[in-house]
C-alpha atoms as one frame of an Amber mdcrd trajectory, in Angstrom:
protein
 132.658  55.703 114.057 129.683  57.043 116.022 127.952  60.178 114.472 124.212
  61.446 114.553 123.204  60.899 111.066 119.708  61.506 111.050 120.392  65.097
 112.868 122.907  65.626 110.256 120.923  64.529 107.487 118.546  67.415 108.238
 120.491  70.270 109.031 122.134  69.648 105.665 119.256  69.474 103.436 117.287
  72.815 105.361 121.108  74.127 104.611 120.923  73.143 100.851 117.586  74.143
 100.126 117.936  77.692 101.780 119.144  79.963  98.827 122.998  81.401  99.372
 125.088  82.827  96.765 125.954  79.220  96.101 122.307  78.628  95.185 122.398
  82.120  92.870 126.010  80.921  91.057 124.590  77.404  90.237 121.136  78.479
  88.747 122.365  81.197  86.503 125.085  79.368  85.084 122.715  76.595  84.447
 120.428  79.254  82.742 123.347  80.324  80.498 124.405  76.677  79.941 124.102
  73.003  81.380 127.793  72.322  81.182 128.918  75.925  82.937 125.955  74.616
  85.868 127.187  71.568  85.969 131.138  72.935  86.792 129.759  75.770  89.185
 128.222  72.978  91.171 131.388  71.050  91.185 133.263  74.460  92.060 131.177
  75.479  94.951 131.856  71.876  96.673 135.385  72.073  96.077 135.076  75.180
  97.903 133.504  73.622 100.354 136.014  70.603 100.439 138.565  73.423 101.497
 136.861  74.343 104.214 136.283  70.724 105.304 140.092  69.948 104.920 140.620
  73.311 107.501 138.108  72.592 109.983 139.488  68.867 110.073 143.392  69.882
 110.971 142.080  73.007 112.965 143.062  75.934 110.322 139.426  77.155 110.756
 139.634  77.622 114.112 142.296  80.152 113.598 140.353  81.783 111.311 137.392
  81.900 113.606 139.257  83.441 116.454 140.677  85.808 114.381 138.750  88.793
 113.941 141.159  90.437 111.470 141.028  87.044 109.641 137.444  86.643 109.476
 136.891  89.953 108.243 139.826  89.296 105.734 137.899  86.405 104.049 134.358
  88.086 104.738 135.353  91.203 102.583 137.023  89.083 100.130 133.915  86.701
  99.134 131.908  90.281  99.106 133.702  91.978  97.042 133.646  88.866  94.479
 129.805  88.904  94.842 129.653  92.543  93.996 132.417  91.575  91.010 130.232
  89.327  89.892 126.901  91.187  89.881 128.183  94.061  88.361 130.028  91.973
  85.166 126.727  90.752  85.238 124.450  94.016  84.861 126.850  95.523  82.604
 126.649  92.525  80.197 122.956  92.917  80.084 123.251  96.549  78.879 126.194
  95.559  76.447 123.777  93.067  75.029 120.815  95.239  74.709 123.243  98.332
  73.242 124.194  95.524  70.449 120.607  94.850  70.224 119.241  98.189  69.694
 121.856  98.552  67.379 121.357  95.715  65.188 117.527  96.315  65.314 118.865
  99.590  63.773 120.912  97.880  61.079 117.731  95.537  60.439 115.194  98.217
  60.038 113.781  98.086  63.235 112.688  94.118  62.882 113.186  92.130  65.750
 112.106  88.538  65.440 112.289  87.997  69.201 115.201  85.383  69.684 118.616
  85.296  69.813 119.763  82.430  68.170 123.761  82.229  70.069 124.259  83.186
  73.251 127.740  84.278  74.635 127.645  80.485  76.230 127.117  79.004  73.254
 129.872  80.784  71.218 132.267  80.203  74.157 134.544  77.299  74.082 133.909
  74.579  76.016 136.871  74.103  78.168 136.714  78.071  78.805 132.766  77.551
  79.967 133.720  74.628  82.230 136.672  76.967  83.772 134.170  80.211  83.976
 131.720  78.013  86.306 133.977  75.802  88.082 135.648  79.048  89.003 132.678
  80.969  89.959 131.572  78.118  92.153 134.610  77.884  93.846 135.343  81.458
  94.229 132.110  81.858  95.850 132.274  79.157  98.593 135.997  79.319  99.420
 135.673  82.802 100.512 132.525  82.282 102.317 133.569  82.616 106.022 129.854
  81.317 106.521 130.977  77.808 104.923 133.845  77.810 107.159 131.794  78.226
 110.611 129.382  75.467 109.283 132.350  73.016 109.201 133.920  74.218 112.310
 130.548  74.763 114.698 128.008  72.932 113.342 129.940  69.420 111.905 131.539
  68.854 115.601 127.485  69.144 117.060 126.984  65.669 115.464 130.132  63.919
 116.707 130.486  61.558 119.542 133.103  60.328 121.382 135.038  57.289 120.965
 136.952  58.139 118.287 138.827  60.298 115.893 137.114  64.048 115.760 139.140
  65.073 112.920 137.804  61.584 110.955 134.748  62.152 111.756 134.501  65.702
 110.834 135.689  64.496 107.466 133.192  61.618 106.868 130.670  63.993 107.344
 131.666  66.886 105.642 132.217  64.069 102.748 128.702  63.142 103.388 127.837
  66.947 102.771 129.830  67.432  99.973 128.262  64.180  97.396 124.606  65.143
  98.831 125.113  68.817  97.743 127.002  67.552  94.305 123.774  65.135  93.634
 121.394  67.914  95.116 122.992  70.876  92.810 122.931  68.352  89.786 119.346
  68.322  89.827 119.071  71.742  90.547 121.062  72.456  87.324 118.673  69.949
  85.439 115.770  71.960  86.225 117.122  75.288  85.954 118.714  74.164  81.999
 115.229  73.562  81.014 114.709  77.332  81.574 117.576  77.852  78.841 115.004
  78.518  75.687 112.343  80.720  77.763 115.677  82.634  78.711 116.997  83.286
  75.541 114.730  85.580  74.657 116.563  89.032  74.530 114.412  90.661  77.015
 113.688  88.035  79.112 117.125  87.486  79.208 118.237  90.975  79.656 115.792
  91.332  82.451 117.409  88.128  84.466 120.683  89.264  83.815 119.844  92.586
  85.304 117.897  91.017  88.258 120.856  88.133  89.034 123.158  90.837  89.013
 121.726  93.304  91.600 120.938  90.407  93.528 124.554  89.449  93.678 125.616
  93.482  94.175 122.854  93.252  97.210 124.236  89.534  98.909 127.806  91.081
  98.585 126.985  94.438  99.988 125.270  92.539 103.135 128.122  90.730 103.156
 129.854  93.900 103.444 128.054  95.588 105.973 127.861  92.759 108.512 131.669
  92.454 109.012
């Protein structure tokens, strides 16, 4: 098998470290909790491990020459960006409505913490399914994900053998550097769990992650 590694090897890290909505799903899960980061990570490389599968049999190619399809999938992913930023902003006023409330209840004393967040009350197999999901969700309909696999993979491979194999040994490649890169990502971005679970710290990321996801998704929008 003869492929370009080293060319690869860049593209995909400048790729990685450029924030997408990939970046944005990882980071605040791993805010709310390391396990929910963890399966957002894993989720948004499945979804990428579709897209592989597709460009390697020629699906995305269909896709690609398909306006009607493109915009299909393009709309899609937006409108789950905007879903997701506006659960998101909406939480953040639920939470500061039952704070204000409670404050109320308390006197007006507010010690400054919260000791359980909604992640921690949450079951663990339902946090697991809320990131893996969101991960996925978020890179499967990315018609962006789908080009990379379908115009950018085939740049590194040479002849002498098997395009569709080697289109899958390197979108393999892509897929366990981005699970080891989003890993540590989620490591870093856990440690920010305590200085975000302070009410209004947190109410002001939740408010911030959220229009940021309404803004990516109405960008989305606009450019099909």
């Amino acid at each position: 098998m003869s492929v370009d590694l080293v060319g690869f090897l860049g593209v995909v890290l400048v790729a990685y470290v450029v924030p997408g909505p990939d970046f944005l799903v990882v980071v605040r899960s791993a805010t709310e909790h390391p396990a929910k980061g963890r399966a957002a990570a894993l989720g948004a490389q499945s979804g990428l491990c579709v897209h592989m599968l597709a460009a390697a049999v020629g699906l995305s190619l269909i896709a690609a020459r398909s306006p009607a399809v493109y915009d299909a999938i393009k709309l899609l992913g937006a409108a789950y960006l905007v879903y997701l930023g506006v659960r998101a902003v909406l939480a953040a006023r639920r939470a500061a409505r039952e704070r204000a409330a409670g404050r109320e209840a308390a006197g007006g004393v507010e010690d400054g913490t919260d000791p359980r967040t909604p992640e921690e009350e949450a079951p663990a197999h339902g946090r697991w399914r809320s990131g893996f999901t969101q991960g996925f969700l978020t890179n499967v309909l990315n018609p962006k994900a789908a080009l990379f696999f379908l115009s950018i993979l085939p740049q590194f491979v040479h002849g002498g053998g098997s395009t569709s194999r080697q289109i899958f040994f390197l979108g393999t490649l892509d897929i366990v550097i981005g699970v080891a890169y989003w890993f540590a990502l989620v490591a870093v971005a856990a440690r920010l769990g305590s200085f975000l679970a302070r009410p209004k710290v947190r109410h002001r990321w939740e408010l911030t992650t959220g229009w940021l996801f309404i803004a990516i998704g109405i960008g989305v929008a606009a450019a099909a």
